[in-house]
N, C-alpha and C positions, 0 to 999 in steps of 0.2 A: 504493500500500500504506500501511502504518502508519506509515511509515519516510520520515522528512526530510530535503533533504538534509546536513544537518547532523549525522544519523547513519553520513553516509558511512563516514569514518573509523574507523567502531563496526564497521563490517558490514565491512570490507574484509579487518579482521583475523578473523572468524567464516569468511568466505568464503575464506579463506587455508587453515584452520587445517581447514575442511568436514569438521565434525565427524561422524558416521553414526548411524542409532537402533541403539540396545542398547549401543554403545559406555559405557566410564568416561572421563571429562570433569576435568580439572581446569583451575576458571580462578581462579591463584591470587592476582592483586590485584582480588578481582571487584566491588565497589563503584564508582557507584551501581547497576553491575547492566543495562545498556545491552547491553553484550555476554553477557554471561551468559543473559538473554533472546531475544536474539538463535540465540547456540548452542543454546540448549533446542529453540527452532521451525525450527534445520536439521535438530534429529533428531528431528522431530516428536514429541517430550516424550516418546520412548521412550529407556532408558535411565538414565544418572545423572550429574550434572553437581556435584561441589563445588564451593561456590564459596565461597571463602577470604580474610576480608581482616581487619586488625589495628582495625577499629570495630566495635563490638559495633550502635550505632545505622543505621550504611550497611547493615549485613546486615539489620536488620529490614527498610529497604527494600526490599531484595532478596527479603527473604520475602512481604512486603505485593505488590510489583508479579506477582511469579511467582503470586501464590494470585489477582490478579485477573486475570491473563492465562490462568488453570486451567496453569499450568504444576505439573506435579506430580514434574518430574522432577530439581528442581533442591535441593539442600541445601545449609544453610549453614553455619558451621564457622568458630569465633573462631581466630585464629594471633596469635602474636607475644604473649601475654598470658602471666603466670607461671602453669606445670602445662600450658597449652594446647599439645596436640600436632600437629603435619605429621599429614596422613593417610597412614596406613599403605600402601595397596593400590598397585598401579601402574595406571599410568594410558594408553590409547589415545592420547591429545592433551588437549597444555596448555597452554594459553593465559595467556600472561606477559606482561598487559598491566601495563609498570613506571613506578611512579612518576618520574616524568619534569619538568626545565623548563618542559613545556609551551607550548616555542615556538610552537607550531602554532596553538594557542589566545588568542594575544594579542588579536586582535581582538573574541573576545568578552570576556576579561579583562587590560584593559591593565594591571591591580594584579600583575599577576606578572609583569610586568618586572622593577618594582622590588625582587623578591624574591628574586632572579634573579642571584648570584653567582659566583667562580670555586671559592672552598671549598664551598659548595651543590653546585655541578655536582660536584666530586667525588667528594666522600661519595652524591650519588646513583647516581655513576659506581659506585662500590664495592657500594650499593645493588641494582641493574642487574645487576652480574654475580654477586653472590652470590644471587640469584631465579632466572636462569639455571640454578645450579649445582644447585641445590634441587631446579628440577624436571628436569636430567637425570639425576639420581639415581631417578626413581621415574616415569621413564618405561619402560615395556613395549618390548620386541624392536623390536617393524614400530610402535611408536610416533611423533607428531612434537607439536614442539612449533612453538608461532608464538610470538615476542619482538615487540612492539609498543609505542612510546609517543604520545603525540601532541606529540612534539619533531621539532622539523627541524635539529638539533644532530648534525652526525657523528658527536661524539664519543658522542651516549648511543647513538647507531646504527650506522650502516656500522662506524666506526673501532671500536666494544664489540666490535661480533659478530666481528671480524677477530680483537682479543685474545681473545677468549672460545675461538672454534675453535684459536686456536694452540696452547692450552691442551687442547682437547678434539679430539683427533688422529681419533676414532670419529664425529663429527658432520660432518654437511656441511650448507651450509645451500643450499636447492633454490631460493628465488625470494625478493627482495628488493624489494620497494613503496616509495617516501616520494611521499607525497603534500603540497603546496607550499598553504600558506592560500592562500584566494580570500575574498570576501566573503560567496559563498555556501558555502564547506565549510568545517571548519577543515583543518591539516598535519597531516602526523602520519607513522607510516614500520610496516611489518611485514614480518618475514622469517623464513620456516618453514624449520623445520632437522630434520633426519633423522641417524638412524642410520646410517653408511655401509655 
């Protein structure tokens, strides 16, 4: 297919999360747009997919790759900017793929090592679970979401979603992935969570 395996990791969380045509789509860190494309051609471009992230230039891409791939199903939608609003509607499934350490990624960029802290992991720990929060607020009844980073770090993973649910007594979460670098994929971890 289109798909390398270095998109593993892209598709594991689409394939988690199998999204349907007709459904509402939210994928709310969605740049550069890997998985957002991705979801668009599990539901065969039927439906609606926003796709949401705090670069006004990552979303052109998003728009540029969706308009050559004829994907017509996918919008895009600035956040995080002063006046820019969360979207309103609720959503089928949301895909929360968060900015992360990106352990899993070292091998193609060994410069985030070094960028690579204990206040860093923090504040993106904090990061992490307030995106979480966000989208279970504006998820639908028989909705789910998928939580994904491409960190092999407990703490932005297993150890989050453990606080996260302690917190959120109504969720459960159904199935947990980390996938471990190789040379040919990178790491990275997803785990879909439901309404109990």
């Amino acid at each position: 297919g289109k798909f390398t395996i270095q998109d593993e990791s892209a598709m594991a969380a689409g394939n988690l999360l199998k999204p349907q045509p007709e459904e509402i789509v939210w994928d709310l860190c969605a740049a550069p747009g890997t998985k957002t494309t991705h979801l668009a051609e599990l539901m065969y471009n039927r439906g609606t997919i926003i796709a949401t992230d705090v670069s006004a230039d990552r979303l052109d891409k998003i728009d540029q790759n969706a308009s050559r791939l004829g994907l017509t199903c996918i919008q895009t939608q600035l956040i995080n900017t002063p006046g820019a609003t969360l979207p309103e509607q609720q959503f089928d499934a949301i895909l929360v793929d968060a900015p992360c350490s990106n352990t899993g990624v070292l091998g193609k960029r060994p410069e985030a090592r070094w960028r690579y802290s204990i206040a860093e992991l923090h504040s993106l720990n904090e990061l992490q679970f307030r995106l979480l929060n966000v989208a279970a607020g504006l998820l639908a009844e028989e909705g789910r979401i998928v939580y994904s980073t491409c960190s092999i770090e407990p703490k932005e993973n297993e150890q989050l979603l453990i606080r996260w649910l302690e917190q959120h007594p109504e969720f459960v979460c159904l199935e947990m992935k980390g996938v471990l670098p190789t040379p040919e994929h990178d790491g990275g971890f997803c785990a879909r969570l439901e309404f109990r």
